[in-house]
C-alpha positions as a Markdown table, in Angstrom:
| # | Residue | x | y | z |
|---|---|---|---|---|
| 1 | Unk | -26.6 | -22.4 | 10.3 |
| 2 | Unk | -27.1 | -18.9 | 11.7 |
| 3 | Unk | -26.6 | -16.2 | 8.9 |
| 4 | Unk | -26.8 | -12.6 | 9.3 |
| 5 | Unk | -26.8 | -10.2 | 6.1 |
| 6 | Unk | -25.7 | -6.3 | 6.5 |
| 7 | Unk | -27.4 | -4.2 | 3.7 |
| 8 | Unk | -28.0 | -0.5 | 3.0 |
| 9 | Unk | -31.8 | -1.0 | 3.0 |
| 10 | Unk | -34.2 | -3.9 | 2.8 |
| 11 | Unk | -37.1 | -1.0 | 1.8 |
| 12 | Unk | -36.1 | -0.3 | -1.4 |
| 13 | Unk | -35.8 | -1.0 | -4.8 |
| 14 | Unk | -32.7 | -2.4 | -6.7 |
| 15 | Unk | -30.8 | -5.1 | -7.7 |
| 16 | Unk | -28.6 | -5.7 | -4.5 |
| 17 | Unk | -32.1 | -5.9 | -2.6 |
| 18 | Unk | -33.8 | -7.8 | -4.8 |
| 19 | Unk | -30.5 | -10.5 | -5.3 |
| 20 | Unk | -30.6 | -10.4 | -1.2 |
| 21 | Unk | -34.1 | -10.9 | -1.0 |
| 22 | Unk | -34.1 | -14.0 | -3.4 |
| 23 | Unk | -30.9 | -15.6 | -1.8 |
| 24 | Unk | -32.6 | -15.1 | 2.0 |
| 25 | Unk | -35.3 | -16.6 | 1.2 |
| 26 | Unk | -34.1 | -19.7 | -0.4 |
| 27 | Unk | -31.4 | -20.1 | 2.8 |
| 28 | Unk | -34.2 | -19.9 | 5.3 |
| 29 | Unk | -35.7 | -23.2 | 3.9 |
| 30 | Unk | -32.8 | -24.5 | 5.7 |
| 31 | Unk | -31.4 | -22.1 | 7.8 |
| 32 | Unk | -31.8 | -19.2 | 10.5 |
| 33 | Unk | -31.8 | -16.4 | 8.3 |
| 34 | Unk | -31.9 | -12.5 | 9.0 |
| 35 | Unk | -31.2 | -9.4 | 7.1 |
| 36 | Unk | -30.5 | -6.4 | 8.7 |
| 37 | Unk | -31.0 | -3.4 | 7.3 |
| 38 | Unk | -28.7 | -0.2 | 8.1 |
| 39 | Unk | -32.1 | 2.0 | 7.1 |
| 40 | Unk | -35.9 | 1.9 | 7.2 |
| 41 | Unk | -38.4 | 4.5 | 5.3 |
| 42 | Unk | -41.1 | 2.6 | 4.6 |
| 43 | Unk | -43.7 | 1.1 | 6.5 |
| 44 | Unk | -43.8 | -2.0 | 4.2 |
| 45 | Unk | -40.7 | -3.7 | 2.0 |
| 46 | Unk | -41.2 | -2.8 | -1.8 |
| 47 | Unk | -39.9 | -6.9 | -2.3 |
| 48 | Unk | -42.0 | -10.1 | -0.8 |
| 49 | Unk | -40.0 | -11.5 | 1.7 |
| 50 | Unk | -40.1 | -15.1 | 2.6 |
| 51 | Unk | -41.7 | -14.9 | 6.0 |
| 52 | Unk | -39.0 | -17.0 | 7.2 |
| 53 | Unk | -36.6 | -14.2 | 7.4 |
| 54 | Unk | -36.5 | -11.6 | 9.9 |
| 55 | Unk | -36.5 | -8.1 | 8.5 |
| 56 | Unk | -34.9 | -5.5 | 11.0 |
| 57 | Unk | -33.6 | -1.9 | 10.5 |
| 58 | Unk | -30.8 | -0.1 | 12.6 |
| 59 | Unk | -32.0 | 3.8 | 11.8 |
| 60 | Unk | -35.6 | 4.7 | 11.8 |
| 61 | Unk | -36.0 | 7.2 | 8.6 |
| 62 | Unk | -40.0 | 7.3 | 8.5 |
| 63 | Unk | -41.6 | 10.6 | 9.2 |
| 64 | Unk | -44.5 | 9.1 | 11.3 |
| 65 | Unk | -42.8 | 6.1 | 13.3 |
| 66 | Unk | -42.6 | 6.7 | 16.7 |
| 67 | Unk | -39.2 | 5.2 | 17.0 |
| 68 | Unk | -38.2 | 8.1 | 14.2 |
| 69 | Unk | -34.6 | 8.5 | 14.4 |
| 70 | Unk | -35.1 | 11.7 | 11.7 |
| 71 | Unk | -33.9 | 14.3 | 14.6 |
| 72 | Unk | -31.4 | 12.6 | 16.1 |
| 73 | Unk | -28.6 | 15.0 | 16.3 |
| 74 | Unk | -26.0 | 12.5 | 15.3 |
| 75 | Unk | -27.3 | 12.3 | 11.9 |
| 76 | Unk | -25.3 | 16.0 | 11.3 |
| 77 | Unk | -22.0 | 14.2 | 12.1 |
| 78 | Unk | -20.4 | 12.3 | 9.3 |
| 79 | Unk | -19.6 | 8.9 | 9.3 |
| 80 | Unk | -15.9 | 8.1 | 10.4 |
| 81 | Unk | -16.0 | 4.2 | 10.4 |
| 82 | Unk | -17.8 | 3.9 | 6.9 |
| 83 | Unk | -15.7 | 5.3 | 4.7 |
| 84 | Unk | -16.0 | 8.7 | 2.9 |
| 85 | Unk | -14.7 | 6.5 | -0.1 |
| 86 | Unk | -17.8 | 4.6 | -0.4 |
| 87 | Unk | -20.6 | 6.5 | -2.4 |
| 88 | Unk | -23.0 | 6.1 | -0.1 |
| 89 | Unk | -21.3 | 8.0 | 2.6 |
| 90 | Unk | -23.2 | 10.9 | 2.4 |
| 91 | Unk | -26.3 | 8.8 | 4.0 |
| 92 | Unk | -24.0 | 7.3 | 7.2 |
| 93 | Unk | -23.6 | 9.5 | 9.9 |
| 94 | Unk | -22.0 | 9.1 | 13.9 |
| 95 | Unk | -25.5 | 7.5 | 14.5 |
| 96 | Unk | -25.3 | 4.8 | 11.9 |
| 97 | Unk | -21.8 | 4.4 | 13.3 |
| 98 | Unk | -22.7 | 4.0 | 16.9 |
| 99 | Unk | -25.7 | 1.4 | 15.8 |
| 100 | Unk | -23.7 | -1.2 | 13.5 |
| 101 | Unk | -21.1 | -0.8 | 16.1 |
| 102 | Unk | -23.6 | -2.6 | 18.8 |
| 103 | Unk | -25.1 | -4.6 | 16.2 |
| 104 | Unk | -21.6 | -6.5 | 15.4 |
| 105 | Unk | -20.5 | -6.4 | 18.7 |
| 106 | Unk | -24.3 | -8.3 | 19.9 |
| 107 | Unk | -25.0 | -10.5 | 16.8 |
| 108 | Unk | -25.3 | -14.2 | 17.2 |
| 109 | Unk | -24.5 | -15.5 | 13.5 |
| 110 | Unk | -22.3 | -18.0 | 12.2 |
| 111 | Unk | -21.9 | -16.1 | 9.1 |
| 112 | Unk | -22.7 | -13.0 | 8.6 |
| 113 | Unk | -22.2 | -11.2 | 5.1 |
| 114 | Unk | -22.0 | -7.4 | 4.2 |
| 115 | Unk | -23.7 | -6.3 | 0.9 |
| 116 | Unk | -21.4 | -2.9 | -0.1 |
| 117 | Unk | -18.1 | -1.9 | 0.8 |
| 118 | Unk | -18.7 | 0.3 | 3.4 |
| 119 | Unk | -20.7 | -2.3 | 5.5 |
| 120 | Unk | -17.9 | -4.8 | 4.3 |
| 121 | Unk | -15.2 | -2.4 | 6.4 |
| 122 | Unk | -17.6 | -2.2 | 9.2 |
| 123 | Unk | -17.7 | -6.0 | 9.4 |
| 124 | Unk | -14.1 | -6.1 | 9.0 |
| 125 | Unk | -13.1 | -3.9 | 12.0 |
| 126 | Unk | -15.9 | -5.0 | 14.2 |
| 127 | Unk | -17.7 | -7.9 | 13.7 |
| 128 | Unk | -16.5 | -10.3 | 16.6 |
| 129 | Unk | -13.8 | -13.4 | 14.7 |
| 130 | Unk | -16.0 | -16.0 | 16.1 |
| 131 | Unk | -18.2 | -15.6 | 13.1 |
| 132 | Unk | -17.2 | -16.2 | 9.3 |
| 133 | Unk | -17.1 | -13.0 | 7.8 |
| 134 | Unk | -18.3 | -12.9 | 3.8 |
| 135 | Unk | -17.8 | -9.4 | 1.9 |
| 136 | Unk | -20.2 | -9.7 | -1.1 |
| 137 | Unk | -19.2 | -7.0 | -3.9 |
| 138 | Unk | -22.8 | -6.5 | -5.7 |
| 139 | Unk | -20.3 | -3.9 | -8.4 |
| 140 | Unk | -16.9 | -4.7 | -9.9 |
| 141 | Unk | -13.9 | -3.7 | -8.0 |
| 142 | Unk | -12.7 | -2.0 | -11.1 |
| 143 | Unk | -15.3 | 1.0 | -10.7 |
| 144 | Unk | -14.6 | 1.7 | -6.8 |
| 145 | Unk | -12.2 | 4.8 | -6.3 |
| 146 | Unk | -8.6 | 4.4 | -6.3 |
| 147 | Unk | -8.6 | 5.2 | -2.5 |
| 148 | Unk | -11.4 | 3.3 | -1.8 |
| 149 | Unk | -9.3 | 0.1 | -3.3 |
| 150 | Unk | -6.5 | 1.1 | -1.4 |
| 151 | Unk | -8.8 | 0.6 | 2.0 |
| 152 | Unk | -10.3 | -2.4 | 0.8 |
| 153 | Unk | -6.7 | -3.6 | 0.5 |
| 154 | Unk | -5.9 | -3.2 | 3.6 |
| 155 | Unk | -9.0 | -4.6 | 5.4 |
| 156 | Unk | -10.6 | -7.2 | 3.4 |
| 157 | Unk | -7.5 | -9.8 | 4.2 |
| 158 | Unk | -9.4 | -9.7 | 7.7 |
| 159 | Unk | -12.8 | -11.2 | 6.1 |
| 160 | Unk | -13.0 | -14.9 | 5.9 |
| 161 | Unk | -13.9 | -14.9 | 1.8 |
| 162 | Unk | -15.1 | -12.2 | -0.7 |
| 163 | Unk | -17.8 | -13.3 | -3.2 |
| 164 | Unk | -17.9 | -11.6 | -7.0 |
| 165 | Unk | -20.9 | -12.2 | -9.4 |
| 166 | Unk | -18.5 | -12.8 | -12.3 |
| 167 | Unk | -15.1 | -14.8 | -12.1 |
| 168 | Unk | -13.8 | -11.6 | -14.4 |
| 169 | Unk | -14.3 | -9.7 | -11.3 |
| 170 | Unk | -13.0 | -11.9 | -9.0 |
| 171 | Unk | -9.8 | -12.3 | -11.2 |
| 172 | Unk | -9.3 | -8.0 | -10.7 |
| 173 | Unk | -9.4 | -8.6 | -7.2 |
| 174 | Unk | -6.9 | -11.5 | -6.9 |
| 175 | Unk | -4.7 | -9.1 | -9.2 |
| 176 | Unk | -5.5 | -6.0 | -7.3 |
| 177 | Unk | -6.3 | -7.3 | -3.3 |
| 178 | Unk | -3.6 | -10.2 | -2.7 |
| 179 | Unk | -4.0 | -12.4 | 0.0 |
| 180 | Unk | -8.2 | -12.6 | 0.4 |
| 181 | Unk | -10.3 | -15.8 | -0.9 |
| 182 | Unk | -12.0 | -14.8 | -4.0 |
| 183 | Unk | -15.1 | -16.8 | -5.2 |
| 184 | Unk | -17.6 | -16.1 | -7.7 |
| 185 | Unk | -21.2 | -16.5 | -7.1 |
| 186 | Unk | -23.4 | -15.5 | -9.8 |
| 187 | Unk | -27.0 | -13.7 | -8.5 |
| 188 | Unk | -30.3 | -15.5 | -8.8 |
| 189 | Unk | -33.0 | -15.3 | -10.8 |
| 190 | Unk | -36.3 | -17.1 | -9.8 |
| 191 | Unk | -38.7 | -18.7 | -12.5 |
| 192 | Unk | -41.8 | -16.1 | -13.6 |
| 193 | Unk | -45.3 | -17.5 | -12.8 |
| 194 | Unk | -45.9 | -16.6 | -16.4 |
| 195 | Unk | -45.6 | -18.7 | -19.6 |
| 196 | Unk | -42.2 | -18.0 | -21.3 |
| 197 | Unk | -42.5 | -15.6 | -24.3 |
| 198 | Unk | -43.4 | -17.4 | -27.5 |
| 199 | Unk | -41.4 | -14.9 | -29.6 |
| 200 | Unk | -43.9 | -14.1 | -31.9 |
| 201 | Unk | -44.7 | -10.7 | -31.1 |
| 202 | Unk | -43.6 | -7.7 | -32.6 |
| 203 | Unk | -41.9 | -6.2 | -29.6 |
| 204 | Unk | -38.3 | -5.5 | -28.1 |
| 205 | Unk | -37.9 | -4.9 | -24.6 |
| 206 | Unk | -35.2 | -3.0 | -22.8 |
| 207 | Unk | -35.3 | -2.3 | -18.3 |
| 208 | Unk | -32.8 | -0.5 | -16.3 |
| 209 | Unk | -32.3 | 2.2 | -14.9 |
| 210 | Unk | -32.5 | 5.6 | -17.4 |
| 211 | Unk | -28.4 | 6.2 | -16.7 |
| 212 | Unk | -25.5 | 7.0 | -19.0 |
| 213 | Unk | -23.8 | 3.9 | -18.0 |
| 214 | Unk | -26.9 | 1.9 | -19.5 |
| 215 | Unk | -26.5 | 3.7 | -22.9 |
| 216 | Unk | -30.3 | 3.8 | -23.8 |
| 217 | Unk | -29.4 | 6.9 | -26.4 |
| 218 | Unk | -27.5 | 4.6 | -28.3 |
| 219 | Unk | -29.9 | 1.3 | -28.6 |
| 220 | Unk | -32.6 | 4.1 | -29.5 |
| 221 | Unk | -30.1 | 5.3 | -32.2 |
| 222 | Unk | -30.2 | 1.5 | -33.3 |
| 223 | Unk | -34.0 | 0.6 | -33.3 |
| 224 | Unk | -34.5 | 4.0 | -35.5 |
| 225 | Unk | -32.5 | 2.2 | -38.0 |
| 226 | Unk | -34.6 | -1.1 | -37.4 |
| 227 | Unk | -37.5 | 0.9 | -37.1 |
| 228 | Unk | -36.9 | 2.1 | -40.9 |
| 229 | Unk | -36.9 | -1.7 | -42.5 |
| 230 | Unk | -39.2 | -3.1 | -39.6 |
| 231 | Unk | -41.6 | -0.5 | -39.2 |
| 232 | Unk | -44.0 | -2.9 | -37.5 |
| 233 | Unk | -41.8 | -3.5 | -34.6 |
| 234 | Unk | -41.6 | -1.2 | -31.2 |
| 235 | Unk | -39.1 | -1.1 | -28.5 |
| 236 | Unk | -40.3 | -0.8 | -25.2 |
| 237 | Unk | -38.0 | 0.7 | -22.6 |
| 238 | Unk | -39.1 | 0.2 | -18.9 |
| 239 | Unk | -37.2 | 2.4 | -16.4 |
| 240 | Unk | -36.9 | 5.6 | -14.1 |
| 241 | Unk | -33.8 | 7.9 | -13.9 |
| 242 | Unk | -31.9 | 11.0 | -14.5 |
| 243 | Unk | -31.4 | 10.2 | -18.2 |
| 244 | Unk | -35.5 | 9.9 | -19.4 |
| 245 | Unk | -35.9 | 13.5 | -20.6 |
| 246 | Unk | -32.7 | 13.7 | -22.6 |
| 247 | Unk | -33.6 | 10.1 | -24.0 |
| 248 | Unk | -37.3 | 11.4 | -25.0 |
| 249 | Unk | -35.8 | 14.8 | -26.3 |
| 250 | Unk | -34.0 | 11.7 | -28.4 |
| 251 | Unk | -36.6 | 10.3 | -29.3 |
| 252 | Unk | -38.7 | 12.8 | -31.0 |
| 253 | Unk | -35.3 | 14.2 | -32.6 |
| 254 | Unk | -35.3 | 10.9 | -34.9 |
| 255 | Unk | -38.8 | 11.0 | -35.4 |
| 256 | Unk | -39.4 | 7.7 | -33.6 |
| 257 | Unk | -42.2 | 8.2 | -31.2 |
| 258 | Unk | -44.2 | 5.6 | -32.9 |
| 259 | Unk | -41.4 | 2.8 | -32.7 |
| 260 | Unk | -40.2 | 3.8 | -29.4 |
| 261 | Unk | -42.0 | 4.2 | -26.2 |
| 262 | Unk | -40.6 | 5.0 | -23.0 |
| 263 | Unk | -42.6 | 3.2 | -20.3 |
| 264 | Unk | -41.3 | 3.9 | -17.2 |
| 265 | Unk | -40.8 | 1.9 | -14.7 |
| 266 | Unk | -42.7 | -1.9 | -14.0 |
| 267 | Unk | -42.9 | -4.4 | -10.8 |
| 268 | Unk | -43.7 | -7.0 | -11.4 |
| 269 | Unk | -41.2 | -6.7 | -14.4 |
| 270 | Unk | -41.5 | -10.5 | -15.2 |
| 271 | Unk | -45.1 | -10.2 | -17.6 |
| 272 | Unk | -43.9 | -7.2 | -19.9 |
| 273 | Unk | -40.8 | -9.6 | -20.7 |
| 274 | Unk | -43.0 | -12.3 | -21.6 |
| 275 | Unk | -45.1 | -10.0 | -23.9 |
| 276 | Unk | -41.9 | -9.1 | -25.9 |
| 277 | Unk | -39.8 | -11.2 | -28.5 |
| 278 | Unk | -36.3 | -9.9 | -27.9 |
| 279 | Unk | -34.6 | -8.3 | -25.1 |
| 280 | Unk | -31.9 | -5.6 | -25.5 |
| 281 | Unk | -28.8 | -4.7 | -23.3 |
| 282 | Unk | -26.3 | -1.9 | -24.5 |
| 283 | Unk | -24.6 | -0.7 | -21.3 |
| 284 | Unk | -20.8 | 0.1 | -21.8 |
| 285 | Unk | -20.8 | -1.8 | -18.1 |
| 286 | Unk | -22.8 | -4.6 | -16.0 |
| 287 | Unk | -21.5 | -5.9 | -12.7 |
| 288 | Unk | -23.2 | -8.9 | -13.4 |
| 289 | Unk | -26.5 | -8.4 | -15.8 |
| 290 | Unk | -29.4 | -9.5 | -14.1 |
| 291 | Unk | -31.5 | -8.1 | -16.7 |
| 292 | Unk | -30.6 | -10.5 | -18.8 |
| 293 | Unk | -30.7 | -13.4 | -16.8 |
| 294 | Unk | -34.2 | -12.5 | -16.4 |
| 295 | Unk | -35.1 | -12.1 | -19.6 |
| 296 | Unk | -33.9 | -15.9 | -20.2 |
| 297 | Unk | -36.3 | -16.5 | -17.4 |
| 298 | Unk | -38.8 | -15.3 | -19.4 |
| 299 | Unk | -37.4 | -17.2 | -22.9 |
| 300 | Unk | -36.4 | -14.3 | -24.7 |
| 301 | Unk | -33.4 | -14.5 | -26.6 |
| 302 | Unk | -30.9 | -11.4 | -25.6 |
| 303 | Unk | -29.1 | -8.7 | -28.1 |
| 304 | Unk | -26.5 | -7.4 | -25.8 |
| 305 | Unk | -23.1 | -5.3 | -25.7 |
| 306 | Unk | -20.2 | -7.2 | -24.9 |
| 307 | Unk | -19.0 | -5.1 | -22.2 |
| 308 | Unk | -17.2 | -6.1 | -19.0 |
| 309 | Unk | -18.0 | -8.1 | -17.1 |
| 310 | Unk | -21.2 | -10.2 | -17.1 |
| 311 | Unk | -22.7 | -11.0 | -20.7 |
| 312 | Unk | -19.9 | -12.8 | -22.2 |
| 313 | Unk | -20.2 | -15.6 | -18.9 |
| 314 | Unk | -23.9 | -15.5 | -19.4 |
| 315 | Unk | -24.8 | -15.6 | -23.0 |
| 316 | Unk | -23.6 | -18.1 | -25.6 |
| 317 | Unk | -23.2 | -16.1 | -28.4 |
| 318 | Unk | -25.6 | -17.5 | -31.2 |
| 319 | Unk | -26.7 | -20.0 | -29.0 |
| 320 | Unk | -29.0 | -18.4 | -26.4 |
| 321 | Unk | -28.1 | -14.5 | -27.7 |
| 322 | Unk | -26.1 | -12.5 | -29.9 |
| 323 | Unk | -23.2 | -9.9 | -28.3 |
| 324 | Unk | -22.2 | -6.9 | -30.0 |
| 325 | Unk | -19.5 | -4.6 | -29.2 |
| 326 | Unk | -19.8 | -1.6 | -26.8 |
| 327 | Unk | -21.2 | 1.7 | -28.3 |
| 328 | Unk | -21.5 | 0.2 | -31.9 |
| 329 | Unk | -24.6 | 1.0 | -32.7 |
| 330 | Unk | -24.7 | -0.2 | -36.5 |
| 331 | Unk | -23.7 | -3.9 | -34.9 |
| 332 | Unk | -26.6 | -3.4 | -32.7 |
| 333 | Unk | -29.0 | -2.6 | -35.1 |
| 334 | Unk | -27.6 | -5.6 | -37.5 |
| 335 | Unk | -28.1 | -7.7 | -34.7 |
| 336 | Unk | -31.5 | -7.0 | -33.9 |
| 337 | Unk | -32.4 | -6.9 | -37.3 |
| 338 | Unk | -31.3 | -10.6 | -37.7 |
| 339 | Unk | -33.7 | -11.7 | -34.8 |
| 340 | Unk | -36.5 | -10.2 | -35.8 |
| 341 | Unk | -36.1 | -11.3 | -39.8 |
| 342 | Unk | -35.4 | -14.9 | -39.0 |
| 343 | Unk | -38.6 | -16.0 | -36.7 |
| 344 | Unk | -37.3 | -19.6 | -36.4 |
| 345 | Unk | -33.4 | -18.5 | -35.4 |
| 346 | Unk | -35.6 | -16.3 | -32.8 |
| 347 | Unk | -37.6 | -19.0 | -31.3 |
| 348 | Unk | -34.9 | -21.9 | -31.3 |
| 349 | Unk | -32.7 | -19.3 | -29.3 |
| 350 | Unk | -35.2 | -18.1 | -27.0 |
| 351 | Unk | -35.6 | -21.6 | -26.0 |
| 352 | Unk | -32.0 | -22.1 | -25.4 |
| 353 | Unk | -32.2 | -19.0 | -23.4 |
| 354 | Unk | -35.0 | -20.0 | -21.5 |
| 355 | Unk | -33.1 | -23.6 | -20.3 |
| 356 | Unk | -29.7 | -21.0 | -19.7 |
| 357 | Unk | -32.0 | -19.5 | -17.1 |
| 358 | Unk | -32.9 | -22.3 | -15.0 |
| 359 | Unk | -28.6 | -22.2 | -14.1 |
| 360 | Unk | -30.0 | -19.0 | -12.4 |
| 361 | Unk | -32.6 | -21.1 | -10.4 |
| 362 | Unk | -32.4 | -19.4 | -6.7 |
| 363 | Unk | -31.9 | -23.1 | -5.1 |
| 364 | Unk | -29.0 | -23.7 | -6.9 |
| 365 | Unk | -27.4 | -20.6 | -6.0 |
| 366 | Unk | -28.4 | -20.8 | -2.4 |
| 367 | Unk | -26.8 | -24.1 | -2.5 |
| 368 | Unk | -23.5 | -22.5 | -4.1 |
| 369 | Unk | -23.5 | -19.8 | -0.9 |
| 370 | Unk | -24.3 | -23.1 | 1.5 |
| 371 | Unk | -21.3 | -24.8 | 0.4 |
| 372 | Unk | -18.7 | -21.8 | 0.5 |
| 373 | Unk | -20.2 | -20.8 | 4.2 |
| 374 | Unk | -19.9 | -24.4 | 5.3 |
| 375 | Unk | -16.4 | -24.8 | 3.8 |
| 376 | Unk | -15.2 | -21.4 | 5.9 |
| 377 | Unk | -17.3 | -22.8 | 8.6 |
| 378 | Unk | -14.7 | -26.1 | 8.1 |
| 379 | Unk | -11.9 | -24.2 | 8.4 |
| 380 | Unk | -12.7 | -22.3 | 11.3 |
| 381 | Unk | -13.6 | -25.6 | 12.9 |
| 382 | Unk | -10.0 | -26.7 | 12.1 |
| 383 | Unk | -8.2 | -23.7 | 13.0 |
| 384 | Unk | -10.5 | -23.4 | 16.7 |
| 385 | Unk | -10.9 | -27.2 | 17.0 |
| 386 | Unk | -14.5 | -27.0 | 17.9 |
| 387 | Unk | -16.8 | -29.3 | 16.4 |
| 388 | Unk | -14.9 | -30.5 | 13.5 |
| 389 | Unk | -16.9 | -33.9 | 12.8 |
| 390 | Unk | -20.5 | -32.3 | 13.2 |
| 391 | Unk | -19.0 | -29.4 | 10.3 |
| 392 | Unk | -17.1 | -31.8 | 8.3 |
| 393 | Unk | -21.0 | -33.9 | 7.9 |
| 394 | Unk | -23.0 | -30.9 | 6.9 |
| 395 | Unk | -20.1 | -29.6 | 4.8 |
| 396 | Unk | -19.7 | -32.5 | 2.7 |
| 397 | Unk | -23.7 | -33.2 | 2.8 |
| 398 | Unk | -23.9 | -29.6 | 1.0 |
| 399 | Unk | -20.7 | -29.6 | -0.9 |
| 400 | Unk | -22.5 | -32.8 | -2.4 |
| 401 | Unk | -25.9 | -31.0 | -3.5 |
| 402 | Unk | -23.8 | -28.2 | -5.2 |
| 403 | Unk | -21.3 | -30.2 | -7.0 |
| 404 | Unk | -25.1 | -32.3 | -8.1 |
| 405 | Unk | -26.2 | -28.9 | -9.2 |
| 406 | Unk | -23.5 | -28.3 | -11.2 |
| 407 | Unk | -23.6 | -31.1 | -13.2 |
| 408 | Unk | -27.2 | -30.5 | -13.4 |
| 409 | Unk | -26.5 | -26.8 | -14.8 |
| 410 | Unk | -23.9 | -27.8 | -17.3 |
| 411 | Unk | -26.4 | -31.1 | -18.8 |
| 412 | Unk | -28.9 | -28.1 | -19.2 |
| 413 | Unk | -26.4 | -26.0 | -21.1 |
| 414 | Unk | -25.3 | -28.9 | -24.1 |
| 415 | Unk | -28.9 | -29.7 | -24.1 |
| 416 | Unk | -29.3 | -26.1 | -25.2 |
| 417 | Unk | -26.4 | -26.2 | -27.8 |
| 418 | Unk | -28.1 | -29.6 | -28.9 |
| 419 | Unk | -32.0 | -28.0 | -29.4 |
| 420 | Unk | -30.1 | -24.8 | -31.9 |
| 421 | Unk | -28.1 | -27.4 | -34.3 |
| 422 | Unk | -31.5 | -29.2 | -34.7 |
């Protein structure tokens, strides 16, 4: 299988790269794999790409490449294809037009799958009907603009399926997008090379980025009150953004500079997880929460808000985690507090987190994306009449493995519900 990803760009940092990065690289054990990425501005990726994927850019943004597309005139002329709706607009221009105009019209993909909305309209008006055509929606429908929904009503019926990280989200855009396929995918997570935490030390650990939607003021509100009954314990908040002078203005307001400690931001994020006991989440919104899946990864158990959409389908709460509700911060603090004076309920649920993880595995997820592309590839087949038997093989070879998976994902979940009622 040829498969082609459309992404803002490859170069950077954040959780749509980093979910595209892991999912590549897992497909190109099997397949031809290739993401394309509308920008460039570095010479090097900040991720580790599998070498197995080719990495190529559209627009030429470094200062020193020779290819520099920096004075293009074009650039000066806004986008008219990606829409103005999309918040990224402001970065698309009539060149970016012109270039993932050609690029549709040459690629040679079986699939290929956009990773915004404004890439996901490009590949619905111009990416060739030969291909299957996959929308992935890396936010929740819910926060896009009014009139951005309203385009995205009108042109996602074109795309062969749309894939959602939570089935919350998908069931907003069967309510509000009638008459596209709708399946949710959840990201991946891979395993850390480092030991999972034991939960022993006196540490909570918080990462995102420093924005209001994350709500950092608030869980610092909360670990003051810890802080005052657990003086022993720290939070550690890794993370960059508009928010970190306000939040250390915060800090010293409550007199908590030795019980909170703003440290910026980490890569590899994976080994200050595993030197922390607990990890806390109090966003009033998470498309998906890949923070805490990787916590699990690193067997912490996780204190989070129960906002929409992803906590409530990843944690069990009391099992693996405890949810709280939004912007409580008394609930947040209780709920910390319980962790971190009960050192066995700690440890028995940081083990059931850690075995929630390994549902996150990156092959099992691949193999999820594998069987939806080879049932649209089915269905194509069908409709064109064009190798039918050959698709109908793989299809049901793959369907197979992820159906295996499954089962294998829900044993590891009642094993985890087993291992806290011992």
């Amino acid at each position: 299988m040829r498969i082609s990803f459309l992404i803002h760009n490859a170069y950077g940092i954040g959780g749509t790269i980093r979910t595209t990065c892991n999912l590549a690289g897992k497909l190109a054990e099997r397949h031809d794999v290739e993401i394309v990425s509308v920008f460039r501005h570095l010479d090097e990726p900040q991720f580790v790409y599998d070498p197995r994927v080719r990495l190529r850019h559209l627009v030429d943004l470094r200062k020193d490449s020779q290819d520099s597309d920096l004075d293009d005139p074009r650039r000066s002329t806004p986008a008219t294809v990606f829409p103005t709706s999309d918040r990224r607009h402001d970065h698309y221009s009539a060149l970016t037009d012109e270039r993932i105009a050609r690029h549709l019209a040459q690629l040679d993909a079986d699939v290929v799958v956009g990773t915004r909305p404004g890439l996901n309209v490009h590949i619905a008006r111009q990416a060739p009907r030969t291909m299957v055509r996959v929308a992935q929606e890396h936010l929740t429908l819910d926060t896009h603009s009014t009139k951005l929904v309203l385009l995205l009503r009108r042109l996602y019926p074109r795309l062969d399926a749309v894939v959602t990280t939570t089935a919350a989200d998908a069931a907003a855009y069967r309510r509000r997008i009638p008459g596209v396929r709708v399946t949710p995918v959840p990201n991946s997570v891979p395993a850390s090379d480092d030991d999972p935490s034991p939960c022993t030390e006196p540490v909570v650990v918080a990462a995102g980025r420093l924005a209001p939607a994350k709500c950092y003021d608030d869980l610092i509100r909360a670990f003051a009150t810890v802080a005052a009954e657990r003086p022993d314990w720290t939070l550690r908040l890794y993370g960059a953004g508009a928010e970190r002078k306000k939040l250390a203005a915060l800090v010293v307001e409550l007199h908590a500079q030795d019980a909170v400690r703003l440290m910026g931001p980490a890569s590899p994020l994976e080994p200050e997880l595993a030197k922390a006991s607990i990890l806390a989440v109090s966003s009033s919104m998470e498309s998906f929460g890949m923070t805490i899946v990787e916590g699990m990864r690193a067997g912490l158990p996780v204190v989070s808000t129960d906002c929409p959409l992803g906590p409530r389908e990843i944690i069990s709460d009391g099992v693996d985690g405890l949810l709280v509700p939004p912007r409580d911060i008394d609930a947040m603090a209780a709920a910390l507090l319980r962790l971190i004076n009960d050192d066995e309920l700690r440890v028995t649920m940081g083990r059931a987190a850690s075995v929630k993880g390994e549902q996150y595995d990156p092959d099992r997820i691949a193999r999820l994306h594998e069987a939806l592309f080879q049932r649209l590839l089915e269905a194509r087949a069908r409709r064109g009449g064009r190798g039918r038997a050959a698709v109908l093989s793989a299809g049901g070879q793959v369907l197979g493995a992820a159906y295996a998976l499954g089962d294998v994902a829900l044993a590891a979940g009642r094993k985890a519900r087993r291992t806290l009622g011992k």
